[in-house]
N, C-alpha and C positions, 0 to 999 in steps of 0.2 A: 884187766888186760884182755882183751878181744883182739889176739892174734888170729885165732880160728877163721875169722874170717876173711884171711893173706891168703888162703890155700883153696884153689876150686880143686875138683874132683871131676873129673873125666872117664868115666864109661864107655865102654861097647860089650853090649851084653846078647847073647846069640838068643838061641830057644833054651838052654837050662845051664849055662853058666857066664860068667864072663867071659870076650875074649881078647878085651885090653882095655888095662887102666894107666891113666896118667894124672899123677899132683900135678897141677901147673900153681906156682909160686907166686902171685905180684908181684913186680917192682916194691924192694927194698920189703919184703916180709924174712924173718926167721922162719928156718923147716917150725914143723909143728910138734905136738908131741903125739907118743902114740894115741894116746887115749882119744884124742880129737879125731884121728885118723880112722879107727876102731870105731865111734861113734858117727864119723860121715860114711863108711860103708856100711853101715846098720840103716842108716837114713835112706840111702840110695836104693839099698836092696830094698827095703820096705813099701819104698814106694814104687817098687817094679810091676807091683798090684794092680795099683792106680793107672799105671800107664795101661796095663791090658784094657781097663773099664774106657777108659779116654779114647783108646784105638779104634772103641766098637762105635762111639759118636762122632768120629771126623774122619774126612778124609784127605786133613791135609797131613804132609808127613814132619809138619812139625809142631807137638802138643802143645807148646809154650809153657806156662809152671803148671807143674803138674802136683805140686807138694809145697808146705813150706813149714819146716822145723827149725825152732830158734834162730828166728833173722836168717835160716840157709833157705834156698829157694830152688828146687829139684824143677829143670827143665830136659825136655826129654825131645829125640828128633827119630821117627821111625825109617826105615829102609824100607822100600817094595818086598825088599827080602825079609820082613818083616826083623832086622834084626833092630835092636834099640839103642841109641844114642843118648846117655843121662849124663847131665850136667849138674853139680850141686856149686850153689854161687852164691854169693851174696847179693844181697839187694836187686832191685831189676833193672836191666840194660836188655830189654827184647831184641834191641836191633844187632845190636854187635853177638848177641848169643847168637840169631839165627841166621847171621852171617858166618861163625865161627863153625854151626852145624853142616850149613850146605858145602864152605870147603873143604871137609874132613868128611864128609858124604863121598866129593868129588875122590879124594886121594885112597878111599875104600873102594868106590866101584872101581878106579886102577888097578888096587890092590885085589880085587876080587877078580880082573879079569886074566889075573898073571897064574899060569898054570900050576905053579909051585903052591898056590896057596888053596886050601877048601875049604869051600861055603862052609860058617858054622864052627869054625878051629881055631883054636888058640893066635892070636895075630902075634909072632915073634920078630917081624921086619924093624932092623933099627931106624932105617929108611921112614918106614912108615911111622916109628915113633917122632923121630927129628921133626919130620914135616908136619905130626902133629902138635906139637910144641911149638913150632912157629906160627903157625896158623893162632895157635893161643894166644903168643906175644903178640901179634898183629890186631888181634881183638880182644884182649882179655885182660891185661895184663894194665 
């Protein structure tokens, strides 16, 4: 049973912690169990390494797979602000991943530029989660 891989994992990870994650589901999966859950944030953090090494060779802001652990495939999209965008997905769809990235790029610089919010901090906007889950179904899903 390879449900594991119904569920991507979605990232925004500042300079030393996360500072929002989203499951986004596919059409017609079951949640997952924890233990799956527990093992794609071990994957994701792991490979946050990888993205620092990737950053020093490009200068585009988005790494493409930066990782890939048992059929998951870690793609990562960086900020000016150097903050980091991971994506843990199945199999590879570059185009619609680095489409899913720039629009949730877009709804972050908003987000960044709303005075309420600062650079670096925990993202607790439901706004901003909604729109990022749509943006998901839109390409993801």
């Amino acid at each position: 049973p390879h449900m594991s891989n119904q569920v991507l994992l979605f990232l925004i990870v500042g300079k030393n912690e996360p500072l929002y994650e989203a499951e986004i589901h596919k059409r017609g999966s079951t949640g997952n169990s924890d233990a799956v859950a527990r093992q794609s944030y071990f994957v994701l953090h792991s490979s946050l390494d990888l993205v620092e090494k990737s950053a020093w060779v490009t200068q585009n802001m988005y790494l493409k797979v930066v990782d890939k652990v048992n059929q998951q495939y870690v793609s990562t999209f960086l900020t000016a602000g150097n903050i980091k965008f991971v994506l843990l997905h199945p199999g590879r769809n570059e185009e619609s991943i680095k489409n899913f990235f720039y629009d949730v790029h877009e709804l972050y610089v908003k987000l960044s530029m709303n005075p309420f919010y600062h650079y670096d901090t925990p993202i607790t906007s439901k706004e901003f989660d909604k729109r990022v889950k749509a943006v998901a179904r839109r390409y993801l899903s």
